[in-house]
N, C-alpha and C positions, 0 to 999 in steps of 0.2 A: 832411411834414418829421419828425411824429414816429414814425412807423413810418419811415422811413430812418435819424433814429438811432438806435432799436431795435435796426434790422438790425446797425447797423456796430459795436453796442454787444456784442451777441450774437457777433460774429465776433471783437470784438477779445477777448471774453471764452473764446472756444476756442482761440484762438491762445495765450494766455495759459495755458489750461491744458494745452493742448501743452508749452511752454516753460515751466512749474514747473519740473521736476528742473534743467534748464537755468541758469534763475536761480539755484536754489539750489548751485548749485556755484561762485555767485559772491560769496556776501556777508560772503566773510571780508578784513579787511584785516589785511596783513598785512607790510607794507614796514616798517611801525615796531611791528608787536605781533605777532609771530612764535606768543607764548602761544596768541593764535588760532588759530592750525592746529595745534600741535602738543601735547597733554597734556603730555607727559613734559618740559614745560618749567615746571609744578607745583611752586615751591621750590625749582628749580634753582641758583638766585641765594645760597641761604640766608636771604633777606630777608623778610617778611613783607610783601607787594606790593598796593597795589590800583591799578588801572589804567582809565584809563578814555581809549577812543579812538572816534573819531566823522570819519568822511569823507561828502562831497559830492560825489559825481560827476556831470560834464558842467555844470557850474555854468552857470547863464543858460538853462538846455534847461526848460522848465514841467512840473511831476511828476518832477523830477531823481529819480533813487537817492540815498538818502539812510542811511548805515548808522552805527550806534551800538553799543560793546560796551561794560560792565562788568564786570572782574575783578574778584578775590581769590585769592591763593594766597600758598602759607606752605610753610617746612618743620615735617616733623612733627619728624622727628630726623634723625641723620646720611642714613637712607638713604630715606627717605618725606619724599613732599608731597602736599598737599590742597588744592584751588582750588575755586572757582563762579566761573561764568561766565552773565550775559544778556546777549545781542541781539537786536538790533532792526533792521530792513531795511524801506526804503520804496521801493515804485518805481511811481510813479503811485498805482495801485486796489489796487496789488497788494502785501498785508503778508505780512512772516514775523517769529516772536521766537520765541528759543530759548530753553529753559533748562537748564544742564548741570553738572555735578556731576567733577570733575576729581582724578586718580588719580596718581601716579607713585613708581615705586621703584628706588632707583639699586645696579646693582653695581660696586663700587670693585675695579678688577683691580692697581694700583698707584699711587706717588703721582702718575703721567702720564697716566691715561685711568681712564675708567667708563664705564659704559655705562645710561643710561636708559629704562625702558619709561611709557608713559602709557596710560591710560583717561579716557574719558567718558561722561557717560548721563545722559538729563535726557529733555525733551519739545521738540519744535518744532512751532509752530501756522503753518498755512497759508491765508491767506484774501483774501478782494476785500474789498475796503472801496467800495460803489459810489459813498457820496458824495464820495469824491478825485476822481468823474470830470468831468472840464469837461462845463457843460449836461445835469447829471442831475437838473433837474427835468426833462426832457423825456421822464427813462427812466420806464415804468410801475411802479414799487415795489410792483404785488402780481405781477407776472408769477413766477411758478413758479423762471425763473431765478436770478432775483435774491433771493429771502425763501428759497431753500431754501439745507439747508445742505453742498451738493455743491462749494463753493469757499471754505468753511470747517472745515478736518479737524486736528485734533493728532493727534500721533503720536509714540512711541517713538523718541530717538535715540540711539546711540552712535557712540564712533570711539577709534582708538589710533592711539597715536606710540612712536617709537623717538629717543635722540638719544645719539650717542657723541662722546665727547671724546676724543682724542687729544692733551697738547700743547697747539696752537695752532690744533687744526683740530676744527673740529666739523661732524658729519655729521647730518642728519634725517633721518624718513622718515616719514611719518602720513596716516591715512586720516580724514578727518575726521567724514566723515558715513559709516562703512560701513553701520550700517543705519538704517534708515528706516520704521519700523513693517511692515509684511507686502511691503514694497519688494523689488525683486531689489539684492541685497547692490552699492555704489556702485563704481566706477568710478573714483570722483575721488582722485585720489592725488597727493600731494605728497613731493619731495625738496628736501631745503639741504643746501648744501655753504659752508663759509665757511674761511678760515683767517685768523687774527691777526698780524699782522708788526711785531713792535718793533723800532724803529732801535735799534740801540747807542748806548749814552751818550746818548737825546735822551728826550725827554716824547712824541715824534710816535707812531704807531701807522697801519697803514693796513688795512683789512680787504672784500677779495674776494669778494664772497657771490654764490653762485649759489644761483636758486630754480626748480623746475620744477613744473608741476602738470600731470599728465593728466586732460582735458577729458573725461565721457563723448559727450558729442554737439557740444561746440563743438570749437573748432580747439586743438588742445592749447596753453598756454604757458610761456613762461620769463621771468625779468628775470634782470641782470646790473648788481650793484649795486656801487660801492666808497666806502667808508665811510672816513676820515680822522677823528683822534682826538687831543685836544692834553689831555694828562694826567689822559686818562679823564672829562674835566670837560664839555668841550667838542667837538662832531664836527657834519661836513658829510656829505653823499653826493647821490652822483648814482648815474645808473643811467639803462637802457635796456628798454625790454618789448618783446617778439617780435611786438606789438599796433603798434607804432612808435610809441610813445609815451615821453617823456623824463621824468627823474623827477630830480629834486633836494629834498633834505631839511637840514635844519640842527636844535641842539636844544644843550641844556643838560640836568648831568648832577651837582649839587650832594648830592650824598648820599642823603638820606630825600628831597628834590626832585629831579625830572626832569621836563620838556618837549620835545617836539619836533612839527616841523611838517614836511611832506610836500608839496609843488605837484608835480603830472603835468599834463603838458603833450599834451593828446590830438591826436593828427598824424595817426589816423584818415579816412578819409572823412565822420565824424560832426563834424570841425573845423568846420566851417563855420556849423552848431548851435550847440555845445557847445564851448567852446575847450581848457577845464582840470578839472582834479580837484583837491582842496584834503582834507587830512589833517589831524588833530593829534592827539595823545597826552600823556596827562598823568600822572605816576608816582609814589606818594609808599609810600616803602619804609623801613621799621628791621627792625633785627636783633630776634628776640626773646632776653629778658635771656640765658639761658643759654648760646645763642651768641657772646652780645655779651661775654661776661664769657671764655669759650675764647678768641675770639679777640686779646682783649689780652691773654692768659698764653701764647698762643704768639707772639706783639710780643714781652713780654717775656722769652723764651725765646731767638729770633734776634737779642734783641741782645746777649745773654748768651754766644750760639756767637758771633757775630760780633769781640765783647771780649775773650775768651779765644784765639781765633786771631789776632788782635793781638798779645797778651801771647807766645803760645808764637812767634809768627814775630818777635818783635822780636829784631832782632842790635845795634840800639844804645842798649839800657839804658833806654828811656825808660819802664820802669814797673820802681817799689821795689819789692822783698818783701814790703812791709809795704805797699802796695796791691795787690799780685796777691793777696794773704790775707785783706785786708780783702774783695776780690772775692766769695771764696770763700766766705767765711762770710755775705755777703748771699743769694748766691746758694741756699746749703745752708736757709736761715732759709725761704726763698720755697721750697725743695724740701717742706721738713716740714710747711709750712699746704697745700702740694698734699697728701698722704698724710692729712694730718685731715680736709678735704674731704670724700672716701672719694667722689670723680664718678670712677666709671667710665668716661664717656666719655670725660669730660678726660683721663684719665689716657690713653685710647687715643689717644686725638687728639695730644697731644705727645710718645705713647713713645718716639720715636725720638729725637727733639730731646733729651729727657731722658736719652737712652742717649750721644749725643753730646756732652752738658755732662759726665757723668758721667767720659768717657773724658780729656778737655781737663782735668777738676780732679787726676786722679792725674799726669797729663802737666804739669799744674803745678808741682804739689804737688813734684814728682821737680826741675822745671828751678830753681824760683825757695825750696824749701824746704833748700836746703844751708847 
């Protein structure tokens, strides 16, 4: 008996390391943490993010997959971000945990598209863990196979991403793992494609995301997911995988808080095992101060163009001279503590705005100063 489990111990054990790069093209999730696969999503947000998501797959199956990540990332300034990243992947005997160091720097082409590149580089350890295996006291623990350290390696990883915004449409492209310590350069390649669609006049939102990953040895796949959104607070989605599995998610979306949860519904041949997959993700994000303080001087900027084109389109009198002036001079007061400041950025940040309040106050000045 004990040299039978030996044997089948030893077989599952080259199987296994046949099927390493295999697994490891799989242990990103990424239906609800997209940062996962892609770097150049590093500060993308402008928030200062830590995220932490952890899935179960095949739930009820004994030695399930079991995968866990922790972020961080932040912007540096308008066009740089920095992130860390660990995970962690359990599947049976067989461990992986990464650790990686995350890159991105955005080119601003106008105020309707950029373009993002990403980097990564960090280490990932590759090993059997032999006491996950059911009835290993039966295995011989000095056997050559097992105390040596041929199924325990770290190694060098990196990988890059691409992400363009257009609008309402954002495009991916990233290679997560391309190398791999003295490895032949990866294989595994991912695209997203999404685009954003606001109803007119409503809070609703609905978003399209296509994902694709090329498999090096397994069968390539896609999902096809669409997301629903009730004033950015609140979203569902469902979706589809080319695996024929069904995917529905819901979450919440209060500010510096976020949650969301993931159920897949596996329709696999493996159903009858394993029925589902079970996701969550948890987000707690603020702006950092200097962000936080630009973007309520540009709030108070568009309400400022907004009030003043009021003012010049009104045809029936409904503001005095003596409030379009008092306007003015609030306005001008809040101009000159911008100029004592002396933020560079800020000031790049609402030139425009500022060049458009400018043109609205002589355009005032002219209609309501006679």
């Amino acid at each position: 008996m004990k040299k039978i489990s030996t044997l089948l111990f030893i077989l599952t054990v080259f199987s296994v390391g046949l099927t390493a790069q295999d697994l490891s093209n799989g242990y990103y999730n990424y239906i609800l943490n997209r940062y996962n696969l892609n770097p150049a999503f590093a500060g993308n947000s402008g928030n200062i993010s830590a995220i932490l998501n952890t899935k179960t797959y095949m739930a009820g199956f004994s030695g399930a997959p079991r995968n866990t990540m922790f972020g961080l990332h932040a912007p540096l300034n308008n066009q740089q971000g920095l992130g860390a990243r660990i995970l962690s992947d359990t599947r049976g005997a067989y461990e992986l945990t990464k650790y990686d160091a995350t890159y991105s720097y955005q080119i601003q082409f106008d105020d309707e598209s950029d373009l993002r590149f990403g980097i990564s580089a960090g280490a990932i350890r590759r090993m059997l863990n032999p006491s996950a295996i059911s009835n290993s006291e039966l295995l011989d623990q000095t056997d050559p196979t097992l105390a040596g350290s041929y199924y325990d390696e770290t190694n060098f990883i990196a990988g890059f991403g691409m992400l363009y915004d257009y609008q309402n449409i954002q495009l991916g492209f990233s290679a997560p793992h391309l190398v791999i310590g003295g490895e032949e350069l990866s294989d595994y390649l991912v695209g997203t494609l999404s685009y954003k669609y606001q109803f007119e006049n409503s809070d609703f939102a609905i978003t399209p995301i296509v994902i694709y990953q090329n498999m090096p040895v397994l069968e390539n796949r896609y999902d096809i997911l669409l997301k629903g959104e009730y004033q950015e607070k609140v979203w569902a989605q469902v979706g589809y995988q080319s695996t024929d599995n069904l995917n529905f998610g819901v979450g919440f979306d209060f500010g510096p808080f976020g949650v969301g949860y993931s159920y897949e519904m596996n329709n696999s041949e493996l159903s009858n095992v394993a029925s589902n997959s079970n996701e969550v993700v948890i987000r707690l994000s603020f702006l950092p101060p200097k962000q936080k303080k630009r973007n309520e001087l540009v709030e108070m900027l568009d309400e400022y163009v907004e009030r003043f084109d009021a003012m010049l389109n009104d045809q029936n009198n409904n503001f005095s001279r003596s409030a379009v002036m008092n306007e003015i001079k609030k306005i001008r007061v809040e101009l000159a503590n911008l100029e004592e400041s002396n933020d560079k950025k800020t000031a790049k940040v609402v030139g425009k705005k500022l060049s458009r309040i400018e043109e609205q106050i002589l355009e005032l000045e002219k209609k309501y100063g006679k």
